[in-house]
C-alpha positions, 0 to 999 in steps of 0.5 A: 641707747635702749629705754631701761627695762621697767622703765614705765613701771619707775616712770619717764620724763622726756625734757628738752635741754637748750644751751651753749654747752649741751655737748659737754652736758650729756658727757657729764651724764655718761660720766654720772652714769645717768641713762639717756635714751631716744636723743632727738636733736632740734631746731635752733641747737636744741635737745630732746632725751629721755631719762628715768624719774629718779635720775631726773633730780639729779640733773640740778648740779650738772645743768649749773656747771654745764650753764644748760636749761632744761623743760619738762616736755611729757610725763608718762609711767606707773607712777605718773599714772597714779598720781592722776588717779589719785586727783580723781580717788573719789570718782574711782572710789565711787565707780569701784563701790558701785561695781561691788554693789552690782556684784554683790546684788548679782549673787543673791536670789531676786526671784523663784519661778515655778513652773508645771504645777497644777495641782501642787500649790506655789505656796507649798513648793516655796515652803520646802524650798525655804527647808532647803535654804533657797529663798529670795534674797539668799547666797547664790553660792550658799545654796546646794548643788542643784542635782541634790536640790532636784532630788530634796524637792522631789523627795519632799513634795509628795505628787511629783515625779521630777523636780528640776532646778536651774538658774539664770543669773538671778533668777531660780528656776523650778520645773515641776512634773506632777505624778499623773494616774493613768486615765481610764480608756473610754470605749474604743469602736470596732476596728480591723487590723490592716497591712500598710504595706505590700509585705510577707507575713513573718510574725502574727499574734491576735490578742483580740479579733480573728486572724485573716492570715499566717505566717509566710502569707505575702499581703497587699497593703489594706489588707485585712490581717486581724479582722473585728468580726469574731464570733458574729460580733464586732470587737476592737481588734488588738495585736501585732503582726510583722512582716519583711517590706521592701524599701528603694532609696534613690542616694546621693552623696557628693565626695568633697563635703565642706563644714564649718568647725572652731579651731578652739581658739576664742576671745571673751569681753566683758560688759556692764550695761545699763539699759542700751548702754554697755561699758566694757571692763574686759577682753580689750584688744583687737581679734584677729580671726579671719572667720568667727563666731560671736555668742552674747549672753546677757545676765541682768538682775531680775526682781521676781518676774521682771528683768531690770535693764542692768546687769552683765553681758558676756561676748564669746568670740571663737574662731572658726574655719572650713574644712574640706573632707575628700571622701574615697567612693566607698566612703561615700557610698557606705555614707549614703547607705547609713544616712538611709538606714537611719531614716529608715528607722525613723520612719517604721520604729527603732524596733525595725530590723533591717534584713539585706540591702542590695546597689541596684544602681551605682554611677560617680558624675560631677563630684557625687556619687548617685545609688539605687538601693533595696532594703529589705525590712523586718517591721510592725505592718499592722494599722487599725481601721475603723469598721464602718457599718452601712446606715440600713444595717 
């Protein structure tokens, strides 16, 4: 027969019935309607069953009538369980006031740190912070949400033009950006504007100095395209010229690509530690992922600027696998030719305008497809140059 259903909940004792009569014992069991379950016989004509707690005391009359004994073997069930527990209620009193001391002391504000001021006092910060119920000592949950927090500060503290606020377990974090006036330039040298490219003018506009070509001129590069001798005199060239420059990008994109990605699936642990030593008290069980990644964070409580070795550690584990991504040729080659782009952008300005593109070379070999392309740039081709003076002028 099958054990009953909540039977570890009711509780479990497993005896071992010995007797002339053991036949004739179990019948009066099924006759009482008593459940037995998992009947294993032993050596010397012995017996051994399962039945619940509460049958248990039941068995007195028929053990008499049938002339069996019985022992007690093992005990297992909820309320076996809790009769251990409750020889042992201080230390599990102990251990759970000790755990709501830890939680308790983990959700207040052991220190506030300022960050970036220079000429704002920590003193002045603390004080508008205090206006805003963030002190040491406070309610972590009590305090504003930390957008408006940013915003109050800001708006408080005048000479700031950002204030950010962040937490990390105990501690609160204050990041200050102080308003700066602009710094009065010094006296620049003379300089020329050159071309730092072969190029073909598009756009040229001389604040200062004297322009050295027009628009439609194809340049060579250091060429002068504002010069810093206007009038006779030496000045700091100023300005922007722009110009069609020409790029070639040796490209090459594989066609299977292989990257790493997490499936969603994760299991998190729990820990308390204490120095080097970690308790779990969560996330118990085996994993079973075949590839995996493990972020820990620790969150231990903080008194003003140190870190005590206590507090909670969190382990993160997801599952992850790899995929392989076939890429038709076009793909590939549409991929290469953005990746290009987006350098070229990187290197010459955002403000970059790419003209044309021409394949000056295609081949598929080995899994990979291998390019030749021109691009034609719209781009800032002017740099400035210092203008040198010989020692006898």
């Amino acid at each position: 027969m099958k054990s009953p259903v909540f039977s570890q909940w009711r509780g479990t004792v497993t005896v071992v019935v010995r007797g002339e009569a053991i036949e004739s014992f179990i019948n009066e069991l099924y006759r009482q309607g008593i459940r037995i379950w998992d009947l294993v016989a032993l050596p010397d004509g012995k017996m051994e069953m399962n039945l619940q707690v509460a049958d248990f005391f039941s068995l007195r009359p028929l053990l008499k009538r049938t002339g069996c004994r019985l022992r007690i073997k093992k005990r297992s069930g909820l309320p076996f369980t809790l009769a251990r527990l409750w020889q042992r209620k201080w230390f599990g009193i102990g251990f759970a006031v000790f755990l709501a001391v830890v939680f308790s002391l983990s959700q207040l504000v052991w220190d506030i740190e300022i960050k970036g001021n220079v000429k704002i006092l920590d003193e002045d910060v603390l004080k508008v912070a205090r206006e805003e119920r963030l002190y040491p000592f406070q309610w972590i949950f009590s305090l504003p949400e930390q957008d408006k927090l940013s915003a109050e500060l800001n708006r408080k503290l005048p000479g700031t033009s950002w204030v950010g606020v962040s937490r990390t377990g105990t501690k609160i974090s204050i990041q200050i950006v102080e308003a700066t006036q602009p710094k009065e330039q010094g006296l620049a040298s003379p300089r020329h504007l050159v071309s730092k490219a072969d190029a073909i003018i598009t756009y040229i506009y001389a604040e200062k100095g004297q322009p050295e070509v027009n628009k439609n001129d194809r340049v060579r590069k250091g060429q002068i395209l504002v010069s810093g001798i206007q009038g006779g005199k030496a000045v700091v060239s100023k300005g922007e010229v722009k110009g069609n420059v020409w790029h070639e990008y040796n490209i090459e994109v594989p066609l299977l690509r292989r990257q790493k990605a997490y499936t969603g699936e994760k299991k998190e642990r729990g820990y308390l530690f204490f120095g080097k030593t970690a308790i779990q008290l969560s996330g118990y069980g085996k994993v079973n992922f075949d590839h995996s990644q493990m972020l820990t964070e620790f969150n231990p409580l903080t008194w003003r600027s140190i870190k005590l070795p206590i507090g909670w550690m969190s382990e993160k584990i997801l599952e992850t696998t790899e995929l392989e991504i076939k890429l038709s040729k076009n793909q590939a080659v549409n991929d290469g030719i953005e990746r290009a782009r987006r350098d070229i952008l990187a290197k010459h300005g955002a403000n970059s305008v790419i003209l044309n593109q021409k394949i000056l070379h295609e081949k598929t070999d080995n899994g990979k497809v291998y390019m030749k392309v021109l691009f034609e740039v719209e781009q800032n081709i002017a740099e400035e140059l210092p203008i040198v003076y010989d020692q006898g002028e």
